[in-house]
mmCIF file of the N, C-alpha and C atoms, coordinates in Angstrom:
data_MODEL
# 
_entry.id   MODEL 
# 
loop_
_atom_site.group_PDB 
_atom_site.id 
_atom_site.type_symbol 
_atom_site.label_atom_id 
_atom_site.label_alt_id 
_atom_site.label_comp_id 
_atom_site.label_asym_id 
_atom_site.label_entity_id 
_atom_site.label_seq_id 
_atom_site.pdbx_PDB_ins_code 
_atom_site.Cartn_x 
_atom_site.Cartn_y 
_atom_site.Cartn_z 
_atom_site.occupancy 
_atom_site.B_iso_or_equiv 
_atom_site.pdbx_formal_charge 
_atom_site.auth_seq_id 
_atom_site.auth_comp_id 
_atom_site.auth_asym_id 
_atom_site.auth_atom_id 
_atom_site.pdbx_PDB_model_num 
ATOM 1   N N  . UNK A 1 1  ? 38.401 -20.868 21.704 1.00 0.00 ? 1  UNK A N  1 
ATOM 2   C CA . UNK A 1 1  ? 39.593 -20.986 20.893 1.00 0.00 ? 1  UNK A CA 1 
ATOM 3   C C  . UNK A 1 1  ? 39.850 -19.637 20.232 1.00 0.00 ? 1  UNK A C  1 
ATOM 4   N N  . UNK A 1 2  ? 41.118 -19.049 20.300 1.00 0.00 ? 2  UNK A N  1 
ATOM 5   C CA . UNK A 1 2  ? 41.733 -18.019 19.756 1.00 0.00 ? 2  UNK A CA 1 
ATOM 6   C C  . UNK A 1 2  ? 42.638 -18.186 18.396 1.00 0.00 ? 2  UNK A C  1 
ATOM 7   N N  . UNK A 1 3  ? 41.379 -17.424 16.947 1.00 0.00 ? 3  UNK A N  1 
ATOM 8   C CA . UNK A 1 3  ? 42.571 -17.250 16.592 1.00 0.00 ? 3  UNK A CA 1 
ATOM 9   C C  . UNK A 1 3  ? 43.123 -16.058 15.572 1.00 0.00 ? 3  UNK A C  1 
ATOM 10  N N  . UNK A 1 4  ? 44.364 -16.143 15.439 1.00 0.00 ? 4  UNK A N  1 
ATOM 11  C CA . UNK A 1 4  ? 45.099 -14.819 14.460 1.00 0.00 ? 4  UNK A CA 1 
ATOM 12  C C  . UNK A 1 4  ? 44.590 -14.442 13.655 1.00 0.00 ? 4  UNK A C  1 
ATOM 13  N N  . UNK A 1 5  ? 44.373 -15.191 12.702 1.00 0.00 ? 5  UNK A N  1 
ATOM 14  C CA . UNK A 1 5  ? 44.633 -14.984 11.355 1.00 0.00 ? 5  UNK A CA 1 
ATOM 15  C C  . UNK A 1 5  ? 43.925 -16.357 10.458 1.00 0.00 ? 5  UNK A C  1 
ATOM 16  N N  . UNK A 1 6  ? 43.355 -16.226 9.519  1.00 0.00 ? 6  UNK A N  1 
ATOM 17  C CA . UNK A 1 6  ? 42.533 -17.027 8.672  1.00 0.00 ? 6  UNK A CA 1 
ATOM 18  C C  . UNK A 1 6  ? 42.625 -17.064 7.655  1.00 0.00 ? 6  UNK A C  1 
ATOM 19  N N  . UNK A 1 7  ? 42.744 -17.958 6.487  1.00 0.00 ? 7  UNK A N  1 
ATOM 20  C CA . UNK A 1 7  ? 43.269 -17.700 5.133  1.00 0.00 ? 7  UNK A CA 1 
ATOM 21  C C  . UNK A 1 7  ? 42.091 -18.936 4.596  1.00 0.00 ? 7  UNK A C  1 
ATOM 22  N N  . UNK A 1 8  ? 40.768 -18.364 4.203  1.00 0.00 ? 8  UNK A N  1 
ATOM 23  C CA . UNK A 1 8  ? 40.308 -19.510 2.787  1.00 0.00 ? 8  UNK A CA 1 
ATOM 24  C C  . UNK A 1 8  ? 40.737 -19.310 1.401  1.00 0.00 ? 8  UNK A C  1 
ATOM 25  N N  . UNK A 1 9  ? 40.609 -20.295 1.304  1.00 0.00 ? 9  UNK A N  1 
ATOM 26  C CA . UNK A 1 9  ? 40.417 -20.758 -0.148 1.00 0.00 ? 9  UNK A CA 1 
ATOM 27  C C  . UNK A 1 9  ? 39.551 -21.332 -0.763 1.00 0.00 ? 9  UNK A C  1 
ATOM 28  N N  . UNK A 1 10 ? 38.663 -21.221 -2.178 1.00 0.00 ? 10 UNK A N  1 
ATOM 29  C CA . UNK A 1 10 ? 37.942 -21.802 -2.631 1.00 0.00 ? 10 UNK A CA 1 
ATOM 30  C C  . UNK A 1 10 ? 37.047 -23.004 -2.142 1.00 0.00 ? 10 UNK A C  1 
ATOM 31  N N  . UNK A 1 11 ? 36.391 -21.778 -1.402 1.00 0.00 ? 11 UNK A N  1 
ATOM 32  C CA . UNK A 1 11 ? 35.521 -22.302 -0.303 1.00 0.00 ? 11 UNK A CA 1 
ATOM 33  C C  . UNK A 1 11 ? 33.638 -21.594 -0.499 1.00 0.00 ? 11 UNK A C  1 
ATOM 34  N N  . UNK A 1 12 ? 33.086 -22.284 -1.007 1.00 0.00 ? 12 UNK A N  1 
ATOM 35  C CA . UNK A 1 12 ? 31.613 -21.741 -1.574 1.00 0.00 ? 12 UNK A CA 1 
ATOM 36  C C  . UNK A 1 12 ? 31.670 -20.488 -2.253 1.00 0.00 ? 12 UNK A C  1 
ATOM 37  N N  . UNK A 1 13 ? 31.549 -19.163 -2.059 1.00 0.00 ? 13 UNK A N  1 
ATOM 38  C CA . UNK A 1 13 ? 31.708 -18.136 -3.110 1.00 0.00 ? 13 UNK A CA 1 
ATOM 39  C C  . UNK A 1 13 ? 32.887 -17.625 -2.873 1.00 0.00 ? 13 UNK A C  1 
ATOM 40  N N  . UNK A 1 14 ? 33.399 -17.980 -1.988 1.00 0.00 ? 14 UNK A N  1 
ATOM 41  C CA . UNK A 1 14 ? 34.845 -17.140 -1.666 1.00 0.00 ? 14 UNK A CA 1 
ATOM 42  C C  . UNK A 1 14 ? 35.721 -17.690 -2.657 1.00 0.00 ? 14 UNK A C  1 
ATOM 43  N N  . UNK A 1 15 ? 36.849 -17.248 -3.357 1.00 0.00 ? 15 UNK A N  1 
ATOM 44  C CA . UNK A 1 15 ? 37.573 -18.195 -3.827 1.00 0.00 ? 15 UNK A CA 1 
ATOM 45  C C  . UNK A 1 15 ? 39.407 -17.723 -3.219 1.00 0.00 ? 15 UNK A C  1 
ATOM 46  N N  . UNK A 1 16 ? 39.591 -16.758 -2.892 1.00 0.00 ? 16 UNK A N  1 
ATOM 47  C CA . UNK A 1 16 ? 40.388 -16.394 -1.950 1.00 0.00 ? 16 UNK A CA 1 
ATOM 48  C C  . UNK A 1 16 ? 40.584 -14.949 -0.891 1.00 0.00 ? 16 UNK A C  1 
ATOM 49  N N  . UNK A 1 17 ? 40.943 -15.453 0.429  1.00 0.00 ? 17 UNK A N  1 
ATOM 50  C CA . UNK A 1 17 ? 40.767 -14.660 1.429  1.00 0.00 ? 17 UNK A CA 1 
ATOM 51  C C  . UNK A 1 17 ? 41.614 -14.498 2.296  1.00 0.00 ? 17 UNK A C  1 
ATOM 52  N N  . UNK A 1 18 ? 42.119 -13.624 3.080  1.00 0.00 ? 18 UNK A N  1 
ATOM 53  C CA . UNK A 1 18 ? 42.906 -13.628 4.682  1.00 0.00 ? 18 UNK A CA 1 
ATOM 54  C C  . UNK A 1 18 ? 42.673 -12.657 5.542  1.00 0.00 ? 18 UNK A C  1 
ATOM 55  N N  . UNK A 1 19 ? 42.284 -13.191 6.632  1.00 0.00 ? 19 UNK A N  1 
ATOM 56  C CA . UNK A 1 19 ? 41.739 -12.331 7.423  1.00 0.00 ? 19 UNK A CA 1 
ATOM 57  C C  . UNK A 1 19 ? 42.429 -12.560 8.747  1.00 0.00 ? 19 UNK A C  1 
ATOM 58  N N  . UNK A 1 20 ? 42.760 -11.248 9.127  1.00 0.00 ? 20 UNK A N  1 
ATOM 59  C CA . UNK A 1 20 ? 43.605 -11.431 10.494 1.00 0.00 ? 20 UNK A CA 1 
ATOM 60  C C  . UNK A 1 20 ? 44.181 -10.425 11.550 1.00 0.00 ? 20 UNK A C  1 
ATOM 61  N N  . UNK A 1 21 ? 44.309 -10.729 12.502 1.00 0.00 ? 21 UNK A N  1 
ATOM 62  C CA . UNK A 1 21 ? 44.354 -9.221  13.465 1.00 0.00 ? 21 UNK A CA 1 
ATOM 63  C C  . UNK A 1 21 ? 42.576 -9.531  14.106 1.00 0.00 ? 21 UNK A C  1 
ATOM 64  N N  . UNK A 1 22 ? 42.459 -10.833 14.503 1.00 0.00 ? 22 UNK A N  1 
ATOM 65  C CA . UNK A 1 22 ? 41.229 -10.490 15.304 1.00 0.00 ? 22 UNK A CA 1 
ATOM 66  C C  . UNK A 1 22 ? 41.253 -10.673 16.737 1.00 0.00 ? 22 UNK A C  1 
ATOM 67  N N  . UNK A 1 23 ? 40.009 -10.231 17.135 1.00 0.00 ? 23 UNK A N  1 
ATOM 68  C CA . UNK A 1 23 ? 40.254 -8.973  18.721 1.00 0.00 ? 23 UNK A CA 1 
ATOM 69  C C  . UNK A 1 23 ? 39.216 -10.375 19.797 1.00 0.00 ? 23 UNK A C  1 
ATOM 70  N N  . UNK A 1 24 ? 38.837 -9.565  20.876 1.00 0.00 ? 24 UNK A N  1 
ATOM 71  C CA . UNK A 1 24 ? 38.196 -11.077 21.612 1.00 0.00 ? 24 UNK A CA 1 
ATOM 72  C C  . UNK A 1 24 ? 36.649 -11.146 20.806 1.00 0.00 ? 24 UNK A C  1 
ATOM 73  N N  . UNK A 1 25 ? 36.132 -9.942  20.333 1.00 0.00 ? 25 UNK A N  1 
ATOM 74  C CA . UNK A 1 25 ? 34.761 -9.747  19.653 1.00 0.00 ? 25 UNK A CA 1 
ATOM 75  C C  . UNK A 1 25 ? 34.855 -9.287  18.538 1.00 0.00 ? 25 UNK A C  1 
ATOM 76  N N  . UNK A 1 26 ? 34.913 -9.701  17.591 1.00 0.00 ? 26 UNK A N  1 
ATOM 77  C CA . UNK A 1 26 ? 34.513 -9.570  15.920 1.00 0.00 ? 26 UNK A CA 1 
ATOM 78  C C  . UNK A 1 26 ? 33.527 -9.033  15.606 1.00 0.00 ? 26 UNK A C  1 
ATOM 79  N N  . UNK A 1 27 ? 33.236 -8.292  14.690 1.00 0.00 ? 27 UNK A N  1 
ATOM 80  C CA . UNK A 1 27 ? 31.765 -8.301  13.779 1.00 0.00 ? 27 UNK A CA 1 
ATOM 81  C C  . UNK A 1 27 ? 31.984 -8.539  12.298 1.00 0.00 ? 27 UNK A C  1 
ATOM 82  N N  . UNK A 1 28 ? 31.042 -8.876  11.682 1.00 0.00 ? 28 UNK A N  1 
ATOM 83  C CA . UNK A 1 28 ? 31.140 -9.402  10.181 1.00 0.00 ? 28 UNK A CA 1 
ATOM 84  C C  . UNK A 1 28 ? 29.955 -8.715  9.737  1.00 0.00 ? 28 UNK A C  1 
ATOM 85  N N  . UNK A 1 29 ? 30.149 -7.879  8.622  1.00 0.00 ? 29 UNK A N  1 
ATOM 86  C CA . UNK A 1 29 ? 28.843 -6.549  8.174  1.00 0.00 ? 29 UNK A CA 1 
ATOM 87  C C  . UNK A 1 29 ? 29.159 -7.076  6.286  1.00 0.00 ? 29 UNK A C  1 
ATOM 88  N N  . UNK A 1 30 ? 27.882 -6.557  6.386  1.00 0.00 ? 30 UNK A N  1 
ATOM 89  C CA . UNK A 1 30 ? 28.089 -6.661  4.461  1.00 0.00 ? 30 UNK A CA 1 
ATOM 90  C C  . UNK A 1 30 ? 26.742 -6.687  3.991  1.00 0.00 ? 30 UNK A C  1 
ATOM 91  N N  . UNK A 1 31 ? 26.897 -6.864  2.760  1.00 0.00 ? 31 UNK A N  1 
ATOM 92  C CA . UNK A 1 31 ? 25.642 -6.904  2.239  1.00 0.00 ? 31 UNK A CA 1 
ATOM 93  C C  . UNK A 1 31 ? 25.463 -8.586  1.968  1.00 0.00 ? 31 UNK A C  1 
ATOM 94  N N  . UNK A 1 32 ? 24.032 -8.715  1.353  1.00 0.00 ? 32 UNK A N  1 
ATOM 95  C CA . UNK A 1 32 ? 23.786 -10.137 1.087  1.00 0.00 ? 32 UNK A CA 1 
ATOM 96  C C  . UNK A 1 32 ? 24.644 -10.808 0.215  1.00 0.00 ? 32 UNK A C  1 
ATOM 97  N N  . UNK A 1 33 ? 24.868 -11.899 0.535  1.00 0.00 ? 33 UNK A N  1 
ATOM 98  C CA . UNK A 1 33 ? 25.506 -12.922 -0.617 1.00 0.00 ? 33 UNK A CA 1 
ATOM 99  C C  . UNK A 1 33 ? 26.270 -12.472 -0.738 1.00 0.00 ? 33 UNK A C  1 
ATOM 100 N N  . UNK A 1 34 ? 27.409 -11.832 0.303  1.00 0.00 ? 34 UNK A N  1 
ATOM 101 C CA . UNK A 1 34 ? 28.789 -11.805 0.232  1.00 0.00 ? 34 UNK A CA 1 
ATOM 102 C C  . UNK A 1 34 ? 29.865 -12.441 0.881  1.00 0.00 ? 34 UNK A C  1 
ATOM 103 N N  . UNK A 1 35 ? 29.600 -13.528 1.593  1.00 0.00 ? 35 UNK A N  1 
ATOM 104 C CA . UNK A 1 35 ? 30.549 -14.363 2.303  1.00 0.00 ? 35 UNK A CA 1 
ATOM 105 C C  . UNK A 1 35 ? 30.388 -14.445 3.760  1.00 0.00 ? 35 UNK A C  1 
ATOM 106 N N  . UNK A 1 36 ? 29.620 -13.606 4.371  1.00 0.00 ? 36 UNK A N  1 
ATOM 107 C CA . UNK A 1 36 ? 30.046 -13.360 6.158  1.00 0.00 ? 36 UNK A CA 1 
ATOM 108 C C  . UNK A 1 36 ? 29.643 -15.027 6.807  1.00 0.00 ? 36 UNK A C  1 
ATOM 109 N N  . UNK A 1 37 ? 28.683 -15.453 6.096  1.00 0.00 ? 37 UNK A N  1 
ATOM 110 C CA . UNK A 1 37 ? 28.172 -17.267 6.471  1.00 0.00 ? 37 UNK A CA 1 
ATOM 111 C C  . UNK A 1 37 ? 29.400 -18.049 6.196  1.00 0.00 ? 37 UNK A C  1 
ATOM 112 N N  . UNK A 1 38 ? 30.301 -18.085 5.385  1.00 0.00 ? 38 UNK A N  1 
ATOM 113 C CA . UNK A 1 38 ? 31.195 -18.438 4.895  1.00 0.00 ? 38 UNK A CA 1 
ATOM 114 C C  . UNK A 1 38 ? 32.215 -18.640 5.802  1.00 0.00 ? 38 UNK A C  1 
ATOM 115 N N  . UNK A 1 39 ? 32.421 -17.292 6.478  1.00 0.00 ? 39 UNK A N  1 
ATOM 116 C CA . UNK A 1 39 ? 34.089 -17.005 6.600  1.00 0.00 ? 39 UNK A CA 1 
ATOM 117 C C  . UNK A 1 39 ? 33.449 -17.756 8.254  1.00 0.00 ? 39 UNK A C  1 
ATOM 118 N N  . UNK A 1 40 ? 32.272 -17.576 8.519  1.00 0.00 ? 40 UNK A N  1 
ATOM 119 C CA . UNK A 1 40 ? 31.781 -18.454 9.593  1.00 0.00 ? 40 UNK A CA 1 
ATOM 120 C C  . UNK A 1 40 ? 32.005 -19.922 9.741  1.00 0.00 ? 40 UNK A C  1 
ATOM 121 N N  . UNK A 1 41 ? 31.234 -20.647 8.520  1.00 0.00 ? 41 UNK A N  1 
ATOM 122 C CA . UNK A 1 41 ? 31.463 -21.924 7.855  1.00 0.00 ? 41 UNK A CA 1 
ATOM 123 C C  . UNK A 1 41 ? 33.207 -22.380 8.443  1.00 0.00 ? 41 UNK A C  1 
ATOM 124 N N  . UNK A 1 42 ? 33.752 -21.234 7.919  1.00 0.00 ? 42 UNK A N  1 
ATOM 125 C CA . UNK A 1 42 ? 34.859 -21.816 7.838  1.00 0.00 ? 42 UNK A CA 1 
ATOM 126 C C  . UNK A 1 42 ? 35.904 -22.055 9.085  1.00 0.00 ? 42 UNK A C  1 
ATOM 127 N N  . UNK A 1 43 ? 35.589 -20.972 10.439 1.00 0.00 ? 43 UNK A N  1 
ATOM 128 C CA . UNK A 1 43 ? 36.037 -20.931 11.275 1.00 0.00 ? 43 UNK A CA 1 
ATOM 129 C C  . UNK A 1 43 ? 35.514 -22.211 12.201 1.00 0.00 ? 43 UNK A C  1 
ATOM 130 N N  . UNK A 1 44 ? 34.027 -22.800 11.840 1.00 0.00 ? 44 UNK A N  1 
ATOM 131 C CA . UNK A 1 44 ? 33.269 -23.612 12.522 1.00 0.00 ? 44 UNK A CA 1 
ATOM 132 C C  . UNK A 1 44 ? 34.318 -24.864 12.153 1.00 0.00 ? 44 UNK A C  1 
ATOM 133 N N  . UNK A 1 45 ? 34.779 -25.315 10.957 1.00 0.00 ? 45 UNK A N  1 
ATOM 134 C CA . UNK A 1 45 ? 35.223 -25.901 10.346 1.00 0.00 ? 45 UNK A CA 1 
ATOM 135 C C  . UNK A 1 45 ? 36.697 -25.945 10.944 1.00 0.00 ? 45 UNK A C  1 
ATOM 136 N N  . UNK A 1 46 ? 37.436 -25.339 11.100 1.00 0.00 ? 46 UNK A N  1 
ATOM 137 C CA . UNK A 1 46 ? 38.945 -25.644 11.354 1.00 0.00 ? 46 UNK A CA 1 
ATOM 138 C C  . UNK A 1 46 ? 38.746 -25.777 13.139 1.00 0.00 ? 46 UNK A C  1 
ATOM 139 N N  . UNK A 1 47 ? 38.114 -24.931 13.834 1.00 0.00 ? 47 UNK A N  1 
ATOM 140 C CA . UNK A 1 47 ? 37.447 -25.477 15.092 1.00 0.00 ? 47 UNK A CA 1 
ATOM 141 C C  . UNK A 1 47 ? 37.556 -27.048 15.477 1.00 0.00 ? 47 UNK A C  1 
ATOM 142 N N  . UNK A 1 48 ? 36.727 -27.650 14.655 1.00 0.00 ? 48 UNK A N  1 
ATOM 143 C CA . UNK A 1 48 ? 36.626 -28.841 14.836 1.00 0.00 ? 48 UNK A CA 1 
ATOM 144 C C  . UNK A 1 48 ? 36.952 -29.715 13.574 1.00 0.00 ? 48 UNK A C  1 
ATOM 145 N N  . UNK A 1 49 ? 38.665 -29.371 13.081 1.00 0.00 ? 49 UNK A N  1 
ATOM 146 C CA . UNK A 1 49 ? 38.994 -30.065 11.971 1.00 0.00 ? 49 UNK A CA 1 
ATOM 147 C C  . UNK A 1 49 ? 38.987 -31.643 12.648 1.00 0.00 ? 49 UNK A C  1 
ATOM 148 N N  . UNK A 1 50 ? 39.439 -32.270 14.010 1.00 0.00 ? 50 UNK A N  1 
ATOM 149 C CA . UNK A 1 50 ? 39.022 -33.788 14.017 1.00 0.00 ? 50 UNK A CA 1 
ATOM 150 C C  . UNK A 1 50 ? 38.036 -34.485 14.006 1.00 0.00 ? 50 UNK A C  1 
ATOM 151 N N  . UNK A 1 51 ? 36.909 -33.717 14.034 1.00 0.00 ? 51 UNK A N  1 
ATOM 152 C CA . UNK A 1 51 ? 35.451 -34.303 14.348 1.00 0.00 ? 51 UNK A CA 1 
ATOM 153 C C  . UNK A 1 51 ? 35.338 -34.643 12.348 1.00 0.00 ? 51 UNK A C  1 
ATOM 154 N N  . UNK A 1 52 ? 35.152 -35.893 12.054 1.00 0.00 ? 52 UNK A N  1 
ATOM 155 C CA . UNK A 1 52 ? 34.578 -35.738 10.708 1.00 0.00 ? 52 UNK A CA 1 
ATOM 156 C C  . UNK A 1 52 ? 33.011 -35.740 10.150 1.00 0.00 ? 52 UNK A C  1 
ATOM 157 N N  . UNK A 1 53 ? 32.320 -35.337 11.300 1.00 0.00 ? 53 UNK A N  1 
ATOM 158 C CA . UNK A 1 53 ? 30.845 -34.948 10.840 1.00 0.00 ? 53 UNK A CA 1 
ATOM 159 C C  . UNK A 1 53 ? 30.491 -33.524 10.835 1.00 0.00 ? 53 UNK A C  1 
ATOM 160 N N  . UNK A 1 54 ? 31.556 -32.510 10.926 1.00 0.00 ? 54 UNK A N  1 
ATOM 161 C CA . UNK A 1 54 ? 31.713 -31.241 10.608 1.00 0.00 ? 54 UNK A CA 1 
ATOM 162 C C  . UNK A 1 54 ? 30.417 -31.136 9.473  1.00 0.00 ? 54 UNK A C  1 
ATOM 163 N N  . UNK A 1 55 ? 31.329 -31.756 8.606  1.00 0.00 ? 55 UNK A N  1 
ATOM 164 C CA . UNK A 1 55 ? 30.196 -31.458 7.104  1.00 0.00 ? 55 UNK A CA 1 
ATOM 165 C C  . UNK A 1 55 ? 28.728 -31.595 6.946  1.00 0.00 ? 55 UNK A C  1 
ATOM 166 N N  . UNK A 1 56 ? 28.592 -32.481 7.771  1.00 0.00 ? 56 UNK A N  1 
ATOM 167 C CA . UNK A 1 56 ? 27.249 -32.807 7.963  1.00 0.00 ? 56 UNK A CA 1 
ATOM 168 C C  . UNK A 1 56 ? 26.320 -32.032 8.965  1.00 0.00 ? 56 UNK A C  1 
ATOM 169 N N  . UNK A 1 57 ? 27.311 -31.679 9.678  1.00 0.00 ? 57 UNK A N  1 
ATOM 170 C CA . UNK A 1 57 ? 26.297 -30.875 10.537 1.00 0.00 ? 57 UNK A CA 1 
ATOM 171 C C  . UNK A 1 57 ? 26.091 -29.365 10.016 1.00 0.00 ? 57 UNK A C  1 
ATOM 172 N N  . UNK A 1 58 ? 27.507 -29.223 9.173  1.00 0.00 ? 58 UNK A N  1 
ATOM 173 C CA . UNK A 1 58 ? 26.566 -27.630 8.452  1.00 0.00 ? 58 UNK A CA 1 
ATOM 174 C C  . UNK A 1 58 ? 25.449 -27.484 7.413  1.00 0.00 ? 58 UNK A C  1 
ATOM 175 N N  . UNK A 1 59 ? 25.666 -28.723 6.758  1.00 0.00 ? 59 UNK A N  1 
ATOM 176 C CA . UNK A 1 59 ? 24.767 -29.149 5.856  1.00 0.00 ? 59 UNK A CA 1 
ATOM 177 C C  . UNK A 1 59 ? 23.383 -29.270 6.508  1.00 0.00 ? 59 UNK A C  1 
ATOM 178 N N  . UNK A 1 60 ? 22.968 -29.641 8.089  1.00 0.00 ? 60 UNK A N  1 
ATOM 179 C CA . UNK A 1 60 ? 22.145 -29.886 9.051  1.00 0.00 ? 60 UNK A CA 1 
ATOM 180 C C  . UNK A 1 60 ? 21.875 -28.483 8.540  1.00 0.00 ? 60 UNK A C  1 
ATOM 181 N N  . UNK A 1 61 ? 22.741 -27.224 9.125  1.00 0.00 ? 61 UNK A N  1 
ATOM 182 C CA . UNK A 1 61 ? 22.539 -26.367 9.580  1.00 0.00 ? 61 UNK A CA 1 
ATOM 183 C C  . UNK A 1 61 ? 21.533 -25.295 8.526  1.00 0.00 ? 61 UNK A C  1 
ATOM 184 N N  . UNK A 1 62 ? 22.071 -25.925 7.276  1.00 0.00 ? 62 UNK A N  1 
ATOM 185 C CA . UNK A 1 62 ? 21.551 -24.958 5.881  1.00 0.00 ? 62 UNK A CA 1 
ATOM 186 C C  . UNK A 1 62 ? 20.321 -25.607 5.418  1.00 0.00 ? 62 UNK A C  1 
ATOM 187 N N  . UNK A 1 63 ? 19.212 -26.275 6.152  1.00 0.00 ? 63 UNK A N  1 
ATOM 188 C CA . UNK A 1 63 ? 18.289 -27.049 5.719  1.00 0.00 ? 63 UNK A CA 1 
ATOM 189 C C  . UNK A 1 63 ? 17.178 -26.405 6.302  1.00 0.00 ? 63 UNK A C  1 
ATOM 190 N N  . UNK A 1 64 ? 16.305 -26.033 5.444  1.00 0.00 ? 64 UNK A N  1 
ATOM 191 C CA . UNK A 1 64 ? 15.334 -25.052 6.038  1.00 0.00 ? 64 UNK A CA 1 
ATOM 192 C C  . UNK A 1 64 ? 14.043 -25.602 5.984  1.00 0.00 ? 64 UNK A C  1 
ATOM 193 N N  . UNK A 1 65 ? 13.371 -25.850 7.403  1.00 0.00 ? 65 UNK A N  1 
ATOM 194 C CA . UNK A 1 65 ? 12.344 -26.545 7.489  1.00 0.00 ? 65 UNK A CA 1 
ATOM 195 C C  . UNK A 1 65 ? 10.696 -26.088 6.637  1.00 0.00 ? 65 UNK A C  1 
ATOM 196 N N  . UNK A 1 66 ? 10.082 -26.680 6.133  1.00 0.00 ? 66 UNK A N  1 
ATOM 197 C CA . UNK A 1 66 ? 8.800  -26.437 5.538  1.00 0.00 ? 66 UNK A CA 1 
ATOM 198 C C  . UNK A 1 66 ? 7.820  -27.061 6.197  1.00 0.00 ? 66 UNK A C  1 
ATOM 199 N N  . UNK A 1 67 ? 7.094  -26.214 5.940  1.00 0.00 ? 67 UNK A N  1 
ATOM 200 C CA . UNK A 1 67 ? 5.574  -26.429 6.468  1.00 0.00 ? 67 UNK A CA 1 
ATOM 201 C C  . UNK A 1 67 ? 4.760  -27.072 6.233  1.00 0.00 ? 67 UNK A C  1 
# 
């Protein structure tokens, strides 16, 4: 799926964003705890806005196994 342009909103630390003009390969650089999981989150998310276990499966995704 292709797309333009991306606009969050008050979405985990982000509280507003737009991002757009993207190419067939992206990169996302930064330092820690600045959003790049996020703007991920969020593309995973409109991807599959009909599926309603979206949430759950990122929530899957952020669960870090112990030993």
């Amino acid at each position: 799926m292709y797309h333009k342009a991306i606009f969050i909103e008050r979405l985990r630390g982000i509280s507003k964003i737009e991002l757009s003009d993207f190419k067939d390969v992206n990169l996302f650089v930064g330092r820690n705890n600045c959003g790049k999981t996020t703007v991920l989150e969020a593309l995973f998310m409109i991807t599959g806005l009909s599926n309603p276990k979206i949430p759950i499966t990122l929530n899957q995704f952020r669960i870090v196994p112990t030993k």
